[in-house]
C-alpha positions in Angstrom: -9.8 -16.1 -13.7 -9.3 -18.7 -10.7 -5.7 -18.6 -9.3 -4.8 -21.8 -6.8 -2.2 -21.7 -4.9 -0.6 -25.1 -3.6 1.4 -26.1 -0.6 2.1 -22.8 0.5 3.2 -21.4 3.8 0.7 -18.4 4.6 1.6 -15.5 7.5 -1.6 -13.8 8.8 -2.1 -9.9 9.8 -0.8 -10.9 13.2 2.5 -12.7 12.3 0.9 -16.4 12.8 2.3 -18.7 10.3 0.0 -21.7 8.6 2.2 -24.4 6.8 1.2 -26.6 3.6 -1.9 -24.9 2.9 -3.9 -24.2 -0.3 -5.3 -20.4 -1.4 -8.1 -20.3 -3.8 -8.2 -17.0 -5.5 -11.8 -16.3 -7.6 -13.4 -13.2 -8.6 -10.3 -11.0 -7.5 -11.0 -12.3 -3.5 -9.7 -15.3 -1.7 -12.5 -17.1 -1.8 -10.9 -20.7 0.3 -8.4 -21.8 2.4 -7.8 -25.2 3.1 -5.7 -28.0 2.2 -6.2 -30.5 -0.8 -8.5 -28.0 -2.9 -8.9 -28.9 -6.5 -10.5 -26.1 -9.0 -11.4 -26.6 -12.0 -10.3 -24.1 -14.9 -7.5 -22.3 -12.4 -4.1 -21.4 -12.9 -1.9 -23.5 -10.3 1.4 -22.5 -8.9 3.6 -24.5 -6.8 4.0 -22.9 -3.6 6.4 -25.1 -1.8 8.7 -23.7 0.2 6.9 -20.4 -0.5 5.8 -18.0 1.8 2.4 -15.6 1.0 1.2 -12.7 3.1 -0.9 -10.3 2.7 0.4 -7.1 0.8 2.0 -4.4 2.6 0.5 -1.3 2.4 2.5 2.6 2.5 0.5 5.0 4.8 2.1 8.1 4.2 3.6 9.3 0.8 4.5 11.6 -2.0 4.6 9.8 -5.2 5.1 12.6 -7.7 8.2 13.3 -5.4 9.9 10.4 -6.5 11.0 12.6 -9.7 12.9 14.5 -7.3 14.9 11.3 -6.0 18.1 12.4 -4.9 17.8 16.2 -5.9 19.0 17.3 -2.1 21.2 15.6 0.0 23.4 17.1 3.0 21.2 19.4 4.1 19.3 20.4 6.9 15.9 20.2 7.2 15.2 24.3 6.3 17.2 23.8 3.8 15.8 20.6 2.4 12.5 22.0 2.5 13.5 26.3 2.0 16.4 26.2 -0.6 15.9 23.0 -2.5 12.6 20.8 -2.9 10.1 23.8 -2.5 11.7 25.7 -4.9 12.1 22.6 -7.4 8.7 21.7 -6.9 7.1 25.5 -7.6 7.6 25.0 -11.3 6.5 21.2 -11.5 4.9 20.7 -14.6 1.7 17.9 -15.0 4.1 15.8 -17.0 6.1 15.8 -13.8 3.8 14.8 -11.2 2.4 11.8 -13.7 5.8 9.9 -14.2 7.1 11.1 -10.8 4.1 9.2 -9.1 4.0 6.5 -12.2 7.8 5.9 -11.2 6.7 5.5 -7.6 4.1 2.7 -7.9 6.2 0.9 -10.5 8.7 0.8 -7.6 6.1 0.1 -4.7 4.9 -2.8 -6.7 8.1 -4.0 -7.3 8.9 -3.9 -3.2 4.9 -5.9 -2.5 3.4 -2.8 -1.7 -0.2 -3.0 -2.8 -1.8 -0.2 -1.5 -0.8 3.4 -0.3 -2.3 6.5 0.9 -0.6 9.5 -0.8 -0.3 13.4 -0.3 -0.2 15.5 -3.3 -1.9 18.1 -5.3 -3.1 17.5 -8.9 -4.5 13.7 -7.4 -6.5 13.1 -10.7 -3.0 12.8 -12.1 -1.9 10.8 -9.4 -4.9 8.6 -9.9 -4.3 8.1 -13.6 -0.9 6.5 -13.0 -2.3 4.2 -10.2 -4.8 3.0 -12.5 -2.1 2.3 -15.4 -0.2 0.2 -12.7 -3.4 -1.6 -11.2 -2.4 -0.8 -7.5 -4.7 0.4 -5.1 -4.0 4.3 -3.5 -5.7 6.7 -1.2 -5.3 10.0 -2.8 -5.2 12.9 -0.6 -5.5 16.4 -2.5 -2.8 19.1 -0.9 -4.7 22.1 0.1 -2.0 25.0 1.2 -4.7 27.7 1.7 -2.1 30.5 0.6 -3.1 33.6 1.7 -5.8 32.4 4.5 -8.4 31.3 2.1 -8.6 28.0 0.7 -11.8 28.3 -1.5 -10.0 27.2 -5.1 -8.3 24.4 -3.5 -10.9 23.1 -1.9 -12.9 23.2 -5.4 -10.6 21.4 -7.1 -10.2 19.0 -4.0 -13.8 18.4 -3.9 -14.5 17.3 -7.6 -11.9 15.0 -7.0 -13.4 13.2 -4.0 -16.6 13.3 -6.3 -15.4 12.0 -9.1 -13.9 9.0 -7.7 -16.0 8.6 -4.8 -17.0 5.1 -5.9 -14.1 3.8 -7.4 -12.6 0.3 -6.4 -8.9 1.2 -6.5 -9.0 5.0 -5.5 -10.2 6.0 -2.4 -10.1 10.2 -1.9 -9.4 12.2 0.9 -8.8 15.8 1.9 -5.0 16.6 2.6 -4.8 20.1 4.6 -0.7 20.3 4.5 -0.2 20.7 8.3 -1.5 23.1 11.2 1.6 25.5 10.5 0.5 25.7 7.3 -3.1 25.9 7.3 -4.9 27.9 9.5 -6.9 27.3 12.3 -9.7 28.5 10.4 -9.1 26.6 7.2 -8.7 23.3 8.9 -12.6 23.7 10.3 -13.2 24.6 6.8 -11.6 21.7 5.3 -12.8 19.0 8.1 -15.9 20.5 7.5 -16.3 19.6 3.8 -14.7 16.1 4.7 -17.6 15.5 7.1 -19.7 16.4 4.0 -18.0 14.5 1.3 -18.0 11.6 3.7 -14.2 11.2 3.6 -11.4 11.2 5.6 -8.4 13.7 6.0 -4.5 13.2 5.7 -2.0 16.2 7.7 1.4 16.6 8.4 1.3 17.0 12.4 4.2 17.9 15.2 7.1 16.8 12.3 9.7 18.6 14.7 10.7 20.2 17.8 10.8 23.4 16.7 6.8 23.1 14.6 5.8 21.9 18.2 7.5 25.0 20.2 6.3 27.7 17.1 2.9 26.3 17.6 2.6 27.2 21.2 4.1 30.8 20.7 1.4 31.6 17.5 -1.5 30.0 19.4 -1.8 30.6 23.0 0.2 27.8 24.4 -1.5 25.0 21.9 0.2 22.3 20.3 0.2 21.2 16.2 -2.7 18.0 18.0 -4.3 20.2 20.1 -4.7 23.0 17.1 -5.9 19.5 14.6 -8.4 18.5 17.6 -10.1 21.6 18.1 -10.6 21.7 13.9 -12.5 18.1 14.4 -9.8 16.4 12.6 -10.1 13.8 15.4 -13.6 13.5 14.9 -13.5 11.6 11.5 -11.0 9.5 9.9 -7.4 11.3 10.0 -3.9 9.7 8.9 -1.3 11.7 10.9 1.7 11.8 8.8 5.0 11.8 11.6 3.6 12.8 14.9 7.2 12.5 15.4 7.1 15.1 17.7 3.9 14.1 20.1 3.9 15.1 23.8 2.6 13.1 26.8 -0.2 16.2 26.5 -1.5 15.0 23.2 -2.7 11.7 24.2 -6.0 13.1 25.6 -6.6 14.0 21.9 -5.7 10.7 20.1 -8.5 8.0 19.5 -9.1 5.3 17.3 -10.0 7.5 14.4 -6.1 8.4 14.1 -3.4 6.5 12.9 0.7 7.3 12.5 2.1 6.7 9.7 5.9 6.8 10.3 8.8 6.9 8.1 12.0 6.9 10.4 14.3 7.1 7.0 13.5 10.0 6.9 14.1 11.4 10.1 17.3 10.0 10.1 18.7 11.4 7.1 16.8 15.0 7.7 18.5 14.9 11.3 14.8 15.4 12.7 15.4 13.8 16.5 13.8 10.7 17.8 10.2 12.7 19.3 8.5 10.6 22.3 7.2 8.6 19.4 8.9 5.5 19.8 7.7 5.6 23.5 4.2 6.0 23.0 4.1 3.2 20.7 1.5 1.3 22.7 -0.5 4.3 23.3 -1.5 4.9 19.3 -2.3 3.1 16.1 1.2 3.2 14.6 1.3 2.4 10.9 4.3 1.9 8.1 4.9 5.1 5.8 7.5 6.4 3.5 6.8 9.9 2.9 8.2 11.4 -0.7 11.5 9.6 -1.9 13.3 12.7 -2.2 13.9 12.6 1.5 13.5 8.6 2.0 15.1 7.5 -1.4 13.4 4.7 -1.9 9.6 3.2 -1.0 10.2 0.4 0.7 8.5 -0.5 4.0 10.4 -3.0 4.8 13.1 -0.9 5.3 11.1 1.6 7.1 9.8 -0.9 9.8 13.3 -2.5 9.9 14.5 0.9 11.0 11.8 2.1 12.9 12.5 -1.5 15.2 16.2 -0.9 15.2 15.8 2.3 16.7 13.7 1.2 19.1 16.1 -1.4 20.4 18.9 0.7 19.9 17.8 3.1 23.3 18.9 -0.4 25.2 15.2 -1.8 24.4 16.5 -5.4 22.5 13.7 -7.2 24.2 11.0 -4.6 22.7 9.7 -4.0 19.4 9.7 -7.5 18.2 9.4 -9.2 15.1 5.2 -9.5 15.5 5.1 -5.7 17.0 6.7 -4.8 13.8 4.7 -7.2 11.6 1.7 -5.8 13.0 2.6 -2.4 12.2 3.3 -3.1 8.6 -0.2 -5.0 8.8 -2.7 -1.8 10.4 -2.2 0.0 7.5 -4.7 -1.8 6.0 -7.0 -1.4 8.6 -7.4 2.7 7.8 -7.6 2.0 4.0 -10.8 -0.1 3.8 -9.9 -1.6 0.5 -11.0 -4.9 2.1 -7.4 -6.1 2.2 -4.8 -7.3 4.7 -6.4 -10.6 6.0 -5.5 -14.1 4.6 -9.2 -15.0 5.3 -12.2 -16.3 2.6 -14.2 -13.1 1.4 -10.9 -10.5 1.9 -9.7 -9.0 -1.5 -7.1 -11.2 -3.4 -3.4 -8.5 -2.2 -0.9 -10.8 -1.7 2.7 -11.2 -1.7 4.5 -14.9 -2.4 8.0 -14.6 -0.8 11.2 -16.8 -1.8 13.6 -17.1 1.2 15.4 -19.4 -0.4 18.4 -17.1 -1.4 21.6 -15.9 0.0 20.3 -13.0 1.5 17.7 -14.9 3.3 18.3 -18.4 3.9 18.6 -20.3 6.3 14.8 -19.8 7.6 14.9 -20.2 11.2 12.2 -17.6 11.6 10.0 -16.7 8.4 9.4 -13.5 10.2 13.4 -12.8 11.2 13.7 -13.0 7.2 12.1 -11.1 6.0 12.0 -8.4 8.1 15.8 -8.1 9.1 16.9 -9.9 5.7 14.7 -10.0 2.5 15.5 -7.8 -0.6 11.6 -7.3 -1.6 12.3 -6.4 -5.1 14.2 -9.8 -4.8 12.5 -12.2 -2.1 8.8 -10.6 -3.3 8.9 -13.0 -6.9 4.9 -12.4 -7.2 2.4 -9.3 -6.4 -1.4 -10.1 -6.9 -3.8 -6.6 -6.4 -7.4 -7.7 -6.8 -6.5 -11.4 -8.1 -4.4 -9.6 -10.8 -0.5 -10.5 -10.7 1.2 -7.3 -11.2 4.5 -9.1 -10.9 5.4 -12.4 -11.5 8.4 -14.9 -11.7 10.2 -11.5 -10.5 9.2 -9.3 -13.7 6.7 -6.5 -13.6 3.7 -6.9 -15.8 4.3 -3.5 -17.2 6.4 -1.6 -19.2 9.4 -0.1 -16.6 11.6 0.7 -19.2 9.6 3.2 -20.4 8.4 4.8 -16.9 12.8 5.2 -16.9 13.4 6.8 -19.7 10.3 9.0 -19.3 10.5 9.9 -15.7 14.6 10.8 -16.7 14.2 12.9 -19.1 11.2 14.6 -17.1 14.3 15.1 -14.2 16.9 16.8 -17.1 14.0 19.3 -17.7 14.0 19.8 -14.0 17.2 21.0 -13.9 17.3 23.1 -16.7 14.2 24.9 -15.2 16.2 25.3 -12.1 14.5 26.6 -9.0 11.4 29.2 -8.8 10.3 30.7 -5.9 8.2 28.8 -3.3 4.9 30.5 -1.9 5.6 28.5 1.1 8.0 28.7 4.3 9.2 25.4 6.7 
């Protein structure tokens, strides 16, 4: 199926905007660029006025969580995590976890996300509802290590790396929770068998103040990086979910194998504190994440990376953390996710969004960039999603069933409550 796209506007990786060009699409990849190009047997859309990018991509996430949406609000952080979602989530049922996360990438799509690198357990589940969807996710099985030994978990985590270590749309990884979680010993355990599997890992690292102090009383003055360093995390591909909390002390163990997924949504509404993050932005590979939507409500980067700029400029920075910093940021995701995505280049796989600024939300278009990152609706501006030269959205309708994912994922969230809470193995 040959898709041609005519007349369009096209904004790069880095923010640079082309004007009245054509975009072949063959064989799932862009396969030219150029103007006046004529194909035989495609499908041709109109793209005046139009504006395509490549797909944004969600670096940190809980998809199953999204059955959870809304289940705790006003609360502190202990409490979020102690009294409410733990205790919810310690009698999740498989049914659960499958429309939770289906729920999740029907709205992901819906906001142009193509990609995303989650953090869950039961990722075969995960992966089953990805598939469904046709978008593209890097599945990180949970390992807890309750007790100080891991070995089950990282069975189970294992076969699932193995059984989709070739697979075009899923991409596994090793998830170790978080250094306050797992051990020092299981972490080496766990890096260890990532070095072997040949994947990468994903960890929750320095989330907040208090994870960062607690740290240094439980292990001889080291911090949550320092802890994930000496474990090798640093030594292979690692997604560092927060890093909210980071200390000037920690950059001797950042390198270009780590990047920061951030999620500022939530650190607002969980009252978490600003970190040194924001200043250290040109000091590490900052990415856009959403974490689970119990705590960020929604999965939608733009919203995100609008915030996560806003708060930047709000410390009396205006003239910092501009509209191709933020861009930028949205882009890098796709950098650690080697699905051979994010460039608007001949050969790169066919994840695009096609915007429409031409609304009342929007218009008028001084700056392409401007609207749509301090002014587009996604699930309204985004009118078409392609993942692998497939339209998972078009005209503004998803090419699946939502109605269904509802009603299912609703009346999985009425059980919920009727189960009420259990008791959590685990302590924040």
């Amino acid at each position: 199926m040959n898709t041609l796209f005519k007349n369009a506007n096209l904004i790069n990786e880095n923010g640079d905007i082309l004007t009245n060009k054509d975009l072949l699409v063959s064989n799932a990849k862009i396969s030219k660029i150029g103007e006046n190009i004529n194909c035989v047997n495609a499908e041709i859309i109109d793209c005046s006025d139009k504006f395509i990018t490549p797909g944004f991509v969600s670096m940190h996430n809980h998809s199953p969580m999204n059955i959870f949406k809304g289940i705790a609000e006003d609360v502190n952080i202990n409490d979020w995590f102690n009294k409410e979602l733990w205790p919810y989530e310690s009698k999740m049922q498989d049914k659960d976890i499958y429309w939770g996360a289906k729920l999740a990438c029907a709205e992901m799509v819906n906001n142009g996300i193509t990609a995303f690198a989650d953090h869950y357990f039961k990722g075969d589940i995960i992966a089953k509802a990805c598939k469904e969807i046709g978008i593209k996710a890097d599945i990180a099985w949970t390992i807890f290590g309750f007790g100080g030994n891991c070995d089950e978990e990282l069975i189970l985590a294992e076969k699932f790396c193995k059984n989709f270590k070739d697979d075009e749309m899923i991409h596994p990884r090793l998830g170790p929770h978080s250094p306050y979680i797992c051990t020092p010993k299981i972490l080496s355990k766990i890096v260890d068998k990532a070095k072997e599997l040949g994947c990468g890992v994903h960890i929750h690292v320095s989330e907040t103040a208090v994870q960062v102090e607690e740290s240094k009383l439980l292990n001889n003055g080291k911090s949550p990086f320092q802890i994930i360093h000496e474990a090798g995390c640093c030594d292979i591909p690692c997604i560092v979910g927060h890093g909210l909390w980071i200390e000037k002390e920690d950059f001797k163990y950042i390198n270009e194998n780590i990047c920061f997924a951030v999620s500022p949504k939530t650190y607002m509404k969980l009252g978490m504190g600003k970190g040194l993050l924001w200043d250290a932005c040109d000091k590490l590979n900052i990415c856009a994440g959403n974490d689970g939507s119990a705590s960020s409500n929604s999965i939608d980067i733009l919203e995100q990376m609008r915030l996560f700029a806003l708060i930047g400029k709000f410390d009396d920075h205006a003239e910092k953390f501009t509209l191709k910093e933020i861009w930028k940021y949205m882009m890098n995701g796709h950098n650690y996710l080697n699905f051979n995505s994010g460039k608007l280049q001949e050969g790169y796989s066919a994840d695009l969004n096609i915007f429409d600024l031409n609304t009342v939300s929007t218009a008028p278009v001084y700056n392409p960039l401007a609207s749509i990152i301090y002014s587009a609706v996604p699930s309204v501006n985004i009118t078409d999603v392609m993942i692998n030269g497939k339209f998972v959205k078009r005209n503004g309708k998803l090419k699946f069933d939502e109605k269904d994912i509802i009603k299912n994922a609703s009346k999985c969230a009425k059980d919920i409550y009727v189960r009420g809470k259990g008791v959590s193995k685990i302590y924040f």
